[in-house]
gemmi code that builds the backbone of each chain (N, CA, C; Angstrom):
import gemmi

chains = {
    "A": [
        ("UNK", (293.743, 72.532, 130.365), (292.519, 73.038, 130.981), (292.586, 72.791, 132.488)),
        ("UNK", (292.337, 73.652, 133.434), (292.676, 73.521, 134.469), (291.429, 74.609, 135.311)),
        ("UNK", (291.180, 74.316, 136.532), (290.516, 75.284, 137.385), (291.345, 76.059, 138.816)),
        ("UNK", (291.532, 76.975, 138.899), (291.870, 77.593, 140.029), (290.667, 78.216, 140.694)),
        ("UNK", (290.837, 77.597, 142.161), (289.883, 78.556, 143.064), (290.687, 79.679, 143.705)),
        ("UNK", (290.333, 81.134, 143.422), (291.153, 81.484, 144.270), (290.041, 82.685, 144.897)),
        ("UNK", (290.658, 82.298, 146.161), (289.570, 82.595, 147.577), (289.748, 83.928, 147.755)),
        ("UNK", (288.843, 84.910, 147.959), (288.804, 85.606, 148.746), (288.457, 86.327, 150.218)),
        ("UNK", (289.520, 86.250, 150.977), (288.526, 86.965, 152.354), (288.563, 88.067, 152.456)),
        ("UNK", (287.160, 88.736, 152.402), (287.022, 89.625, 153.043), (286.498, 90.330, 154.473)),
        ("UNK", (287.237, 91.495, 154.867), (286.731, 92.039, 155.746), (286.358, 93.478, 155.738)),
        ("UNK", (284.922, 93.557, 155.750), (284.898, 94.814, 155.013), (285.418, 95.245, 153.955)),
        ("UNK", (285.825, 96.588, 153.840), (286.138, 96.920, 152.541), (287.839, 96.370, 152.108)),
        ("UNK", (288.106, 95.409, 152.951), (289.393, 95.203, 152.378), (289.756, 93.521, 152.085)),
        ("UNK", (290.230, 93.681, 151.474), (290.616, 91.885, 151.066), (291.682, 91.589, 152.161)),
        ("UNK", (291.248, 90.656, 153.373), (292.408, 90.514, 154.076), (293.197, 88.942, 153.626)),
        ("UNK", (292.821, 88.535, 152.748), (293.613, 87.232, 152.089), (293.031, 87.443, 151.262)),
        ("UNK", (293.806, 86.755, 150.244), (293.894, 86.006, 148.779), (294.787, 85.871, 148.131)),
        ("UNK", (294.404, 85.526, 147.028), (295.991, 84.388, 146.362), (297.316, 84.829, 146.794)),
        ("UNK", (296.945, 86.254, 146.148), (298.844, 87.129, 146.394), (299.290, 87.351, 147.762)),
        ("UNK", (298.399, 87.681, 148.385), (299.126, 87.781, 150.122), (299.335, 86.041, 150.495)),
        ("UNK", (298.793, 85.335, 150.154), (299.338, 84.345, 150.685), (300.157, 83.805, 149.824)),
        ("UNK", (300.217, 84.003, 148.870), (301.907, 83.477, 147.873), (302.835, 84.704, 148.644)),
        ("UNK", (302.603, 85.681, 149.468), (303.513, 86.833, 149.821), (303.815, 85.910, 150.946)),
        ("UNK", (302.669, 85.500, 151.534), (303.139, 84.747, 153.262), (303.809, 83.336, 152.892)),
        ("UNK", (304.102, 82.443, 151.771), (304.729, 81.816, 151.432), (306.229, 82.321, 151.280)),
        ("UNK", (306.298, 82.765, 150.436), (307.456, 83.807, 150.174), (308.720, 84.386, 151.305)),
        ("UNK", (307.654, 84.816, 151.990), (308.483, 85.547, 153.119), (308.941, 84.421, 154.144)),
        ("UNK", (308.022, 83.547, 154.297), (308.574, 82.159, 155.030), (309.706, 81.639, 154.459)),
        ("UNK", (309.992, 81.854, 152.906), (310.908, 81.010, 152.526), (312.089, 81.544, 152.440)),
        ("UNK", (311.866, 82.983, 152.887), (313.229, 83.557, 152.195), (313.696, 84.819, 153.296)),
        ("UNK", (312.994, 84.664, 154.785), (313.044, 85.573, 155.810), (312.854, 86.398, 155.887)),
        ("UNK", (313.153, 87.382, 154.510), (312.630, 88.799, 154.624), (311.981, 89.633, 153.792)),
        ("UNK", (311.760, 91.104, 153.876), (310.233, 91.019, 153.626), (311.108, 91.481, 151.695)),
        ("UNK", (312.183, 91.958, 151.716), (312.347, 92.130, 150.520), (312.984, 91.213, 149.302)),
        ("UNK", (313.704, 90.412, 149.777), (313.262, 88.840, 149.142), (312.076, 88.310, 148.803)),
        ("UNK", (311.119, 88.697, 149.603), (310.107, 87.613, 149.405), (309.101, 88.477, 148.082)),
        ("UNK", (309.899, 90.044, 147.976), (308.858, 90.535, 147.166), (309.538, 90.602, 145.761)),
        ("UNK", (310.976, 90.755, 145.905), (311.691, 90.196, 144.727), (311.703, 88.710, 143.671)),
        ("UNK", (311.295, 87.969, 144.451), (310.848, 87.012, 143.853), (309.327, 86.903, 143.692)),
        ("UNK", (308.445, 87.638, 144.096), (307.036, 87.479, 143.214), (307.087, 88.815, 142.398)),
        ("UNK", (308.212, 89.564, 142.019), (308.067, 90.889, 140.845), (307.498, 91.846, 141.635)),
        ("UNK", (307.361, 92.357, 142.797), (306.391, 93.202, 143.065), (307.694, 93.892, 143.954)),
        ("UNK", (307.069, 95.343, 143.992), (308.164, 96.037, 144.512), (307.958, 96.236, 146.484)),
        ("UNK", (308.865, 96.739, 146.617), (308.726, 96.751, 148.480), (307.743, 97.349, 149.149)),
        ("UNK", (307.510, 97.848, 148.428), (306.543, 98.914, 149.650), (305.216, 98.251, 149.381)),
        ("UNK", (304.760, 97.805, 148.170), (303.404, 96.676, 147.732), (303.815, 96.152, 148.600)),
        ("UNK", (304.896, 95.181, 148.853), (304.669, 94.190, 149.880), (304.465, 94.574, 151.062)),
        ("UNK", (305.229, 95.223, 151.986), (304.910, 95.642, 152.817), (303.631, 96.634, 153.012)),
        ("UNK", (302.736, 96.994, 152.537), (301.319, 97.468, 152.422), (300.333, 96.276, 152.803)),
        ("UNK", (300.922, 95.320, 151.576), (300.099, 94.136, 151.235), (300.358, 93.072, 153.362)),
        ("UNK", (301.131, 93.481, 153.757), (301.554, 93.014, 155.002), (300.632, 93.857, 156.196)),
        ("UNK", (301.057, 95.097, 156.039), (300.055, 95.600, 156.997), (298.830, 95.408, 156.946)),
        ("UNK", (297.851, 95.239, 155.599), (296.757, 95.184, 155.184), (296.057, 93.650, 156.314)),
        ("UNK", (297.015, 92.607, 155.772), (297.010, 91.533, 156.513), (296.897, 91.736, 158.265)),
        ("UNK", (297.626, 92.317, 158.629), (298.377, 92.498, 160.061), (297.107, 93.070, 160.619)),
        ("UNK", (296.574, 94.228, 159.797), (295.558, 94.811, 161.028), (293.964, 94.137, 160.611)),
        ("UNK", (293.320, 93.309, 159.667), (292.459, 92.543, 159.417), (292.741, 91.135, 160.348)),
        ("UNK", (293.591, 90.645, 160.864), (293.577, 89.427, 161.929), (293.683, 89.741, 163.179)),
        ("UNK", (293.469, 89.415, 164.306), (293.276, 89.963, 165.675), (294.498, 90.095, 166.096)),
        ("UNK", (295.642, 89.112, 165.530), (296.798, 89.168, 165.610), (297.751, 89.029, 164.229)),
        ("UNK", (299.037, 89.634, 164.375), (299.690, 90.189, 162.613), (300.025, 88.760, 162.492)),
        ("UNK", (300.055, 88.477, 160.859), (300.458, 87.340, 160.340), (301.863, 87.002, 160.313)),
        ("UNK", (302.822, 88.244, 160.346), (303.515, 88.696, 159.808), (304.407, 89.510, 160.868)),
        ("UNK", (305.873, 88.950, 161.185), (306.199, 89.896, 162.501), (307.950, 89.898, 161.722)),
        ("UNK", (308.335, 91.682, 161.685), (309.055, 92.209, 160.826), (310.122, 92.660, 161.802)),
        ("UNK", (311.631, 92.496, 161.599), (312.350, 92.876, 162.810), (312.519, 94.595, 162.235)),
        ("UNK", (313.108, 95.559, 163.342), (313.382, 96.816, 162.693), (312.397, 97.863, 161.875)),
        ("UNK", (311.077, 97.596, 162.637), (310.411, 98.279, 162.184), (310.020, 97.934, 160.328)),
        ("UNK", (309.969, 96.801, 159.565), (310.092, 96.844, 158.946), (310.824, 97.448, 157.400)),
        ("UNK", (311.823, 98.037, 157.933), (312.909, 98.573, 156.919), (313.547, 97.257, 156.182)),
        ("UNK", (313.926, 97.720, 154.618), (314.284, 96.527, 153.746), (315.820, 95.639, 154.262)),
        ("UNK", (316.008, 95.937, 155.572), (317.283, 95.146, 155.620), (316.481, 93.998, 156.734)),
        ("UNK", (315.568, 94.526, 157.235), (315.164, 93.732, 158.469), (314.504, 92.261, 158.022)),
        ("UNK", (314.510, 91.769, 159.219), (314.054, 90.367, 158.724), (312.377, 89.747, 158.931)),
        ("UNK", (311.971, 89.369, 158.445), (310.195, 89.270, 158.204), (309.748, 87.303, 158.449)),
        ("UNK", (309.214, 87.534, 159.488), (308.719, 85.897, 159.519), (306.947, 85.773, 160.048)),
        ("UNK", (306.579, 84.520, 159.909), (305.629, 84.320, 160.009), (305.560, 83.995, 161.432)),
        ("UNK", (303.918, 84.551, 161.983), (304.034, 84.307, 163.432), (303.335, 82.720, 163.175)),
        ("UNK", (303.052, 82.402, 164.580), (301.839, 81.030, 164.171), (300.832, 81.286, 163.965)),
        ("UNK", (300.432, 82.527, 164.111), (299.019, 82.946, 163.763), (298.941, 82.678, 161.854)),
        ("UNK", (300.391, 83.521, 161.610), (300.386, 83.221, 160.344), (300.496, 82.131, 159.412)),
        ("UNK", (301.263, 81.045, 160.398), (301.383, 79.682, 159.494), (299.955, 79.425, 159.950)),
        ("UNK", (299.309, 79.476, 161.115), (297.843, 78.539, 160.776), (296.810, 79.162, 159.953)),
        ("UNK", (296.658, 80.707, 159.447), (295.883, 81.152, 158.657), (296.210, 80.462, 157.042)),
        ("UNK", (297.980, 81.024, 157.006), (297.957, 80.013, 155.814), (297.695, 78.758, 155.629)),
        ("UNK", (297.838, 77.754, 156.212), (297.424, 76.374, 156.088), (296.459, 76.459, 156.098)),
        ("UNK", (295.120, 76.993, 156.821), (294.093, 77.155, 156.473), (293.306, 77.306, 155.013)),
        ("UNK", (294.214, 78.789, 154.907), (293.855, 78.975, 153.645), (294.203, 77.871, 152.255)),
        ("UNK", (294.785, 77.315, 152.371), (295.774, 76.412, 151.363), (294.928, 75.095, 151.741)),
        ("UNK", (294.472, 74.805, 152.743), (293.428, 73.771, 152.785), (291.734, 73.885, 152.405)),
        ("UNK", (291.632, 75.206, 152.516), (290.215, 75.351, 151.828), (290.393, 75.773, 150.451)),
        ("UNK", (291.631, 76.257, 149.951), (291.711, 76.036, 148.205), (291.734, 74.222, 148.159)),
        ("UNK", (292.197, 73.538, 148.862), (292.245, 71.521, 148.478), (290.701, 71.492, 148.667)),
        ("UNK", (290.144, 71.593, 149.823), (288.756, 71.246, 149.784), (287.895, 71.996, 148.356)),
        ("UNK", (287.907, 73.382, 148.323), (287.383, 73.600, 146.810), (287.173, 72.870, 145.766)),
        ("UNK", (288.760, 72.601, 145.315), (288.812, 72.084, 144.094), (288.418, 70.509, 144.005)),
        ("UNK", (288.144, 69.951, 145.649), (287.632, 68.524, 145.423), (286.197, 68.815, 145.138)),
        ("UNK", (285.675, 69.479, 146.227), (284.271, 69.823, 145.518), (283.506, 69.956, 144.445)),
        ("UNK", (284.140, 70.943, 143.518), (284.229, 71.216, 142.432), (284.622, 70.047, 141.146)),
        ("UNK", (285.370, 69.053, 141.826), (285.783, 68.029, 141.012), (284.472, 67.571, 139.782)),
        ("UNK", (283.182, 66.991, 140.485), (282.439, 66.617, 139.408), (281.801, 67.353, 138.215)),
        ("UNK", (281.210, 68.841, 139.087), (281.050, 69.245, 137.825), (281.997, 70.416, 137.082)),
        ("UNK", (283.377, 70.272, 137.685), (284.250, 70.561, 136.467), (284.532, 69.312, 135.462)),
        ("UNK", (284.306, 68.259, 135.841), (284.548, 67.202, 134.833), (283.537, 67.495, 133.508)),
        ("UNK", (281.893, 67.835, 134.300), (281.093, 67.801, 133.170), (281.608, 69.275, 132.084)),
        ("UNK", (282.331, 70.162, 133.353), (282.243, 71.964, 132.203), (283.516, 71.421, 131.007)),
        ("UNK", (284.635, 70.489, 131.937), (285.654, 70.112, 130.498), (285.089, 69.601, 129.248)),
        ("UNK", (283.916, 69.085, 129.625), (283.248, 68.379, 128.170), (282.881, 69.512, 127.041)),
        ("UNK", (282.667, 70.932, 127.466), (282.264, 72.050, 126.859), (283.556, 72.807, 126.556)),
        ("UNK", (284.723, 72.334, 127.062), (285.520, 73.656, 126.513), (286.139, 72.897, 125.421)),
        ("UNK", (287.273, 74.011, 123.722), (287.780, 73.152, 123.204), (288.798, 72.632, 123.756)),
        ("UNK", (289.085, 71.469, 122.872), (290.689, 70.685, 123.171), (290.690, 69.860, 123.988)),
        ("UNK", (289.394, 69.062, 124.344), (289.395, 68.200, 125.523), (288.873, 66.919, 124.324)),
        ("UNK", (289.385, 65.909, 124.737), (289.703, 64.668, 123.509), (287.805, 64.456, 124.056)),
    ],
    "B": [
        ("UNK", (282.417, 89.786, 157.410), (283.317, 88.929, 157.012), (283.016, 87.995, 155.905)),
        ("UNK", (283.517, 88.009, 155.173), (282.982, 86.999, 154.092), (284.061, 85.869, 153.272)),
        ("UNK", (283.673, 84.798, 153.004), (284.920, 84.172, 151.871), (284.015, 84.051, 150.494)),
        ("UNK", (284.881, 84.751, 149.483), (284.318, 84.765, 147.764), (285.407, 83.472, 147.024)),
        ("UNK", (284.641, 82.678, 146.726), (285.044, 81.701, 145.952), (285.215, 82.320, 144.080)),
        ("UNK", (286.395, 82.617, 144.092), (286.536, 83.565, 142.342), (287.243, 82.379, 141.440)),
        ("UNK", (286.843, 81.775, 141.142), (287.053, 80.116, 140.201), (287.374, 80.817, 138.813)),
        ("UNK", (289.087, 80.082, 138.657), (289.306, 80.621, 137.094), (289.161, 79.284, 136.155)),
        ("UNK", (288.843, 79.464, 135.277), (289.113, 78.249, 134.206), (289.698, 78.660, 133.171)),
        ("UNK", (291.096, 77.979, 133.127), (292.025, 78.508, 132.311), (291.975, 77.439, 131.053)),
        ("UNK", (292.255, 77.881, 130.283), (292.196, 77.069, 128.882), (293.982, 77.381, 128.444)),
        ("UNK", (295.096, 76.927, 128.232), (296.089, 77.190, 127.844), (296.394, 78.724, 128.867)),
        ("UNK", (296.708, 79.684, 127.944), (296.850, 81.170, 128.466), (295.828, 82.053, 128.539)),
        ("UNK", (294.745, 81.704, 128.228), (293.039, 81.920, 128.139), (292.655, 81.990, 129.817)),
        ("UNK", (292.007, 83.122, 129.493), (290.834, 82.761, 131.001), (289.707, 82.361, 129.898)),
        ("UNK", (289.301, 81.465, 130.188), (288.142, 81.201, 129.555), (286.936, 81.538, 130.482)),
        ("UNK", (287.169, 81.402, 131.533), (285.897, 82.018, 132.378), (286.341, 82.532, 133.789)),
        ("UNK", (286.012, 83.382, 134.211), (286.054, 84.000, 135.934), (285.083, 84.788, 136.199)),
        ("UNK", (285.030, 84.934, 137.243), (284.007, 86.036, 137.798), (283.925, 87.255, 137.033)),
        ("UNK", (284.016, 88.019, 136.263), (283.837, 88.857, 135.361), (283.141, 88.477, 134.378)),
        ("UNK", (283.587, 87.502, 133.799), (282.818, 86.848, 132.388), (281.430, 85.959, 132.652)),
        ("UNK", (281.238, 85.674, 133.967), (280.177, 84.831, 134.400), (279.423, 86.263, 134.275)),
        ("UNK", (279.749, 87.001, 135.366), (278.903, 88.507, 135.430), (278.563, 88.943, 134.204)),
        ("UNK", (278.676, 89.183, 133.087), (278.591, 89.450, 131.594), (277.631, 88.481, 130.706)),
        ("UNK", (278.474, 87.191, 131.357), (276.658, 86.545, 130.776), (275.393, 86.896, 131.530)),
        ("UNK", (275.597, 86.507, 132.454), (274.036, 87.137, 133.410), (273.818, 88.246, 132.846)),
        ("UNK", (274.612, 89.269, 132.723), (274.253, 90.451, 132.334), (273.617, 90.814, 130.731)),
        ("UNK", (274.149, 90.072, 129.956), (273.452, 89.484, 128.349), (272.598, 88.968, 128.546)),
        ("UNK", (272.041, 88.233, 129.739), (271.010, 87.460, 129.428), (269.764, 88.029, 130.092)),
        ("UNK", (270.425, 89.467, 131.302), (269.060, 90.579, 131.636), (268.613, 91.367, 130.460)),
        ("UNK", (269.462, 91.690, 129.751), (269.772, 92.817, 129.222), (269.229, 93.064, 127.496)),
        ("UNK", (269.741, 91.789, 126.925), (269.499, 91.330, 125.755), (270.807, 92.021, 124.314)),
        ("UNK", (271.357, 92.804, 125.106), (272.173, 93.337, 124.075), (273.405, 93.221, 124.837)),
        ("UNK", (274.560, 93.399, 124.177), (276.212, 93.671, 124.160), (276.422, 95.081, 125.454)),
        ("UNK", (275.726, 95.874, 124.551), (276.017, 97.578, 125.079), (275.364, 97.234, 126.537)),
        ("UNK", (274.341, 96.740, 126.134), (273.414, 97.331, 127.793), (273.804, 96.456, 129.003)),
        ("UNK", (274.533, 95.143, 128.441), (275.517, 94.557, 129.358), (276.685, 95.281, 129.828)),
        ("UNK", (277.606, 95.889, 129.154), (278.863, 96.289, 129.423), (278.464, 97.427, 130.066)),
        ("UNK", (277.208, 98.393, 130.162), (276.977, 99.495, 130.461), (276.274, 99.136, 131.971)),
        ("UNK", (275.942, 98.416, 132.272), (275.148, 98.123, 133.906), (276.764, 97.253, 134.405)),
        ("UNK", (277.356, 96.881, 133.775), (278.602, 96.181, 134.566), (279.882, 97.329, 134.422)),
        ("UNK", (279.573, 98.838, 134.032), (280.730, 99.493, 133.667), (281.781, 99.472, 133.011)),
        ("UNK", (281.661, 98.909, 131.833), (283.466, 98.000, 130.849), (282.466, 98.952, 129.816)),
        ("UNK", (284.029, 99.152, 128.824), (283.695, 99.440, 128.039), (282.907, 98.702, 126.581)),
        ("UNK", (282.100, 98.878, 125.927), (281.851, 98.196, 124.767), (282.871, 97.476, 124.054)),
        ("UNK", (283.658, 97.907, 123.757), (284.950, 96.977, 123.255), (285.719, 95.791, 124.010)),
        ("UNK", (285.660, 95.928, 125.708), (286.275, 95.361, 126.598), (285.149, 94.072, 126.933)),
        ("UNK", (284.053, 94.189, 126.471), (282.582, 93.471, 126.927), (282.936, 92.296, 125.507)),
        ("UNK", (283.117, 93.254, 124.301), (283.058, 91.761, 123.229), (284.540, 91.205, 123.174)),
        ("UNK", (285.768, 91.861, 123.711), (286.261, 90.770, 123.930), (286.708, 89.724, 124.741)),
        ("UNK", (285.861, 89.816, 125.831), (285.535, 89.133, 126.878), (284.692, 87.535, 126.095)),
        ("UNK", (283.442, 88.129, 125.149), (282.747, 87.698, 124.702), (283.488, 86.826, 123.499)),
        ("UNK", (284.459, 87.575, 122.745), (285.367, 86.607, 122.038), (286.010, 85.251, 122.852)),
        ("UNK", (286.805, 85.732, 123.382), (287.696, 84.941, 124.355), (286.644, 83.724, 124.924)),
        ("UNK", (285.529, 83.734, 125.432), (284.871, 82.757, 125.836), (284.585, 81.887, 125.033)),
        ("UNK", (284.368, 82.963, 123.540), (283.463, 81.843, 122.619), (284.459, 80.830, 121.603)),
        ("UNK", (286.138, 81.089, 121.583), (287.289, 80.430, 121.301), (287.278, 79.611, 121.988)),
        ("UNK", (287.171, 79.668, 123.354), (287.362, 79.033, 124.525), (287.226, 77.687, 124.344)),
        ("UNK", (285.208, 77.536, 123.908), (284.643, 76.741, 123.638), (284.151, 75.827, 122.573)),
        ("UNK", (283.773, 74.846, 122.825), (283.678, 73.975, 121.321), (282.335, 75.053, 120.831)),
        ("UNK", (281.521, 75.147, 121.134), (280.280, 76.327, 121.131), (280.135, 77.300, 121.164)),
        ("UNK", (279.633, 78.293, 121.025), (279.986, 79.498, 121.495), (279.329, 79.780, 122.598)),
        ("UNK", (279.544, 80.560, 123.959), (278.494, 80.830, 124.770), (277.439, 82.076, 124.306)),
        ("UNK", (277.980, 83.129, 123.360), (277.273, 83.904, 123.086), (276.883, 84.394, 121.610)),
        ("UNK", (275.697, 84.347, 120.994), (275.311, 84.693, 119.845), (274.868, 86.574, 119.555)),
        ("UNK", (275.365, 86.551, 118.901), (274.665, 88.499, 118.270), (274.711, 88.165, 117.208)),
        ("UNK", (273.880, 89.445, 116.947), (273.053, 89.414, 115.665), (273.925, 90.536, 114.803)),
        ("UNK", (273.862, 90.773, 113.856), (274.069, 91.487, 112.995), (276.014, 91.817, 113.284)),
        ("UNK", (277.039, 90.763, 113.755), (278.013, 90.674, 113.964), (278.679, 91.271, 115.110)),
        ("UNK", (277.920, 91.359, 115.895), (278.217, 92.131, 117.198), (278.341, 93.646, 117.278)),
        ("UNK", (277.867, 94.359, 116.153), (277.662, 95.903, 116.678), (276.630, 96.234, 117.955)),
        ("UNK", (277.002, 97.533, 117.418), (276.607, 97.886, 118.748), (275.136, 97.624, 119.369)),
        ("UNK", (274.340, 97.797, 118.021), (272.790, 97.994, 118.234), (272.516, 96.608, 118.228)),
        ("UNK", (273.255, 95.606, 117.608), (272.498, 94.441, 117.640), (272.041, 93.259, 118.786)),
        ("UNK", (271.671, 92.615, 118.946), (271.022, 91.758, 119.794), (272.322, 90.851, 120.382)),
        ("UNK", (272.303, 90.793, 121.195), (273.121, 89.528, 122.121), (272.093, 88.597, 122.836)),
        ("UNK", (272.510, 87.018, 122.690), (271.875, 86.310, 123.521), (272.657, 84.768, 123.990)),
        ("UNK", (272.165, 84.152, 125.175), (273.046, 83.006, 125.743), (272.475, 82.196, 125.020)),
        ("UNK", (273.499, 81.308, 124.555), (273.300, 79.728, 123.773), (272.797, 78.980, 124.445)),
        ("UNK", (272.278, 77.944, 124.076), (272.426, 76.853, 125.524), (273.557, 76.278, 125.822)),
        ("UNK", (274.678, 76.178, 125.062), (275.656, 75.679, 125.840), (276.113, 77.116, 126.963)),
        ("UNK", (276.077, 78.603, 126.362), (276.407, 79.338, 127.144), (275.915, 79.470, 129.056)),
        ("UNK", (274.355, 79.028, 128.544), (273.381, 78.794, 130.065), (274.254, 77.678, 130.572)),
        ("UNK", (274.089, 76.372, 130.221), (274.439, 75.218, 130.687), (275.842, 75.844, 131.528)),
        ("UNK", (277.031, 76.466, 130.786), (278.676, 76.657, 131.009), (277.865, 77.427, 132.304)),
        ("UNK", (277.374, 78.379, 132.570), (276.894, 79.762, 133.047), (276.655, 79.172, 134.513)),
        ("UNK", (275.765, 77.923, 134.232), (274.597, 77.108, 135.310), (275.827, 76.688, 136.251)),
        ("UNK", (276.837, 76.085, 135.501), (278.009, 75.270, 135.918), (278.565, 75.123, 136.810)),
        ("UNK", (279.338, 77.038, 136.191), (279.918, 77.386, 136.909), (279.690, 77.889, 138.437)),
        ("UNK", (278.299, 78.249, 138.568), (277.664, 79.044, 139.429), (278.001, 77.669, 140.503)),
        ("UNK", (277.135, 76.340, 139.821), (277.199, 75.285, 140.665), (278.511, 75.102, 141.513)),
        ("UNK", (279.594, 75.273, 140.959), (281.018, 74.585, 141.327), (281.261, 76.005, 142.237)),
        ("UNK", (280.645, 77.063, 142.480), (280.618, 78.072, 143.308), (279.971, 78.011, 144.342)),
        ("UNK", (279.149, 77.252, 144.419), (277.979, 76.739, 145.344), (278.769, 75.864, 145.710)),
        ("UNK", (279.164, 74.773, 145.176), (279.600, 73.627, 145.769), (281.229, 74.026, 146.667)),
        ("UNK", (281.807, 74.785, 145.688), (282.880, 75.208, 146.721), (282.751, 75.817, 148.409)),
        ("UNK", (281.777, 77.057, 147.901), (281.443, 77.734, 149.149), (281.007, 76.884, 150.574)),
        ("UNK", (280.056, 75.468, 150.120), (280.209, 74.896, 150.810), (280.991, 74.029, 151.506)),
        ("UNK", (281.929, 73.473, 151.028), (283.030, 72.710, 151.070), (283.909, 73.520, 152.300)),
        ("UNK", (284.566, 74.642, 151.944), (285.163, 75.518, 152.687), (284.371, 76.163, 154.153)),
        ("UNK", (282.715, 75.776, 154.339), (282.470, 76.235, 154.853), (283.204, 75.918, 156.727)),
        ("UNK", (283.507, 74.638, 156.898), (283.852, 74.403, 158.478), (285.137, 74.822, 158.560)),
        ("UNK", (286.217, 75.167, 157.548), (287.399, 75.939, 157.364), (287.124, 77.296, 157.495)),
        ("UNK", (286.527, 77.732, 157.067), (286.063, 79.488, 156.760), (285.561, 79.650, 158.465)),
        ("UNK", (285.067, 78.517, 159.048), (284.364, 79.072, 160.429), (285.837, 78.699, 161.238)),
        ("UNK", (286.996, 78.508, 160.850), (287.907, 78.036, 162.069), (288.931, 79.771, 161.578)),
        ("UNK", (288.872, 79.877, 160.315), (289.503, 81.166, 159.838), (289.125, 82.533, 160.481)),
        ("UNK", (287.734, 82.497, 160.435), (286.692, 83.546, 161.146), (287.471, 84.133, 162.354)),
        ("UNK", (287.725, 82.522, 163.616), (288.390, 82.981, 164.966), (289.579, 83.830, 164.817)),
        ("UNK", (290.114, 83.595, 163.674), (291.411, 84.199, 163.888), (291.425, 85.851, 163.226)),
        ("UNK", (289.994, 86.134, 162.511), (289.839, 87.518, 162.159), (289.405, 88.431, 162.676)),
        ("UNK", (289.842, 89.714, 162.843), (289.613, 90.546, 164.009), (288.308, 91.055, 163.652)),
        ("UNK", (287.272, 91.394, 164.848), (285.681, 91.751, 164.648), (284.941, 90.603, 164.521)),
        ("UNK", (285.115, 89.249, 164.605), (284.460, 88.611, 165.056), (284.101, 88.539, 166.581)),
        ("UNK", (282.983, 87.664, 166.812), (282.672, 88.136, 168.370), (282.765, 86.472, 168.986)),
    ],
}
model = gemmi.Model(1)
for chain_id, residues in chains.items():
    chain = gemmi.Chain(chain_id)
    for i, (resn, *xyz) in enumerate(residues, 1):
        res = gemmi.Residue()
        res.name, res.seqid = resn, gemmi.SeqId(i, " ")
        for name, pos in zip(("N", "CA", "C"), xyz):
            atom = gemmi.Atom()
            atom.name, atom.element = name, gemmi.Element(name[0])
            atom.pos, atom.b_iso = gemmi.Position(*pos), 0.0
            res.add_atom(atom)
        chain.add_residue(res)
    model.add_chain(chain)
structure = gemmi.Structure()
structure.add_model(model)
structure.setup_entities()
């Protein structure tokens, strides 16, 4: 039994974070480019790179800076704009789930399989 | 600009509850029936009770009772453990939203259309 918060920001009509773009901005940090980073979360290239622009033009500045025009050979890194949005974000999922700590303790008492 | 706190509670491979299924009780509990829930939230009748299954496995209780075995015409209504789970969750949504709130205002700067 477990709780996930998972955040959404929006801006206007578009989700400019949540879980998957930032497991995408994880991703791409770890693995330089933008088609690695989408090969390993199952999702195909052009999702990612959508899911990138989507990001890029919702922050005042792109999260996300792609060499070559973004073509699948080019290489994809995070600006600092982008590591501090993510840490951000990844610190207000920690603050959540402390919040949340007490009375998820009381909702475990209601679900089955909790001794 | 907004941040949506969407809290899953997973039970094994179960969602036992998320923002959909919270929406569905509220909506059983305007509504008084199955149909007239799934029909103001747009799901289909079939997609509404097994939403309504899945919760009520979930739990040592069930959150939701119908009458006459869950057809169509019959009555739906929240248990009290269903209110209590319902109350809960809302709380740990409240409590999150706040938590995140001096994070969400440092996130804000970095989203474009703020002033």
């Amino acid at each position: 039994m477990t709780v996930k918060p998972r955040l959404r920001v929006l801006a206007g009509a578009d989700i400019a974070l949540g879980p998957g773009k930032v497991a995408l901005l994880d991703a791409i940090e770890e693995h330089g480019t933008l088609v690695g980073a989408a090969q390993v979360l199952e999702m195909s290239y052009m999702r990612a790179w959508k899911l990138v622009q989507t990001m890029n033009v919702c922050f005042r500045e792109p999260l996300v800076e792609t060499s070559r025009g973004g073509t699948a050979r080019g290489k994809a890194a995070l600006t600092p704009t982008g590591r501090a949005v993510r840490d951000l974000y990844r610190a207000m999922e920690g603050a959540c789930l402390q919040a949340v700590r007490p009375l998820w303790d009381e909702m475990r008492a209601y679900l089955d399989g909790e001794p």
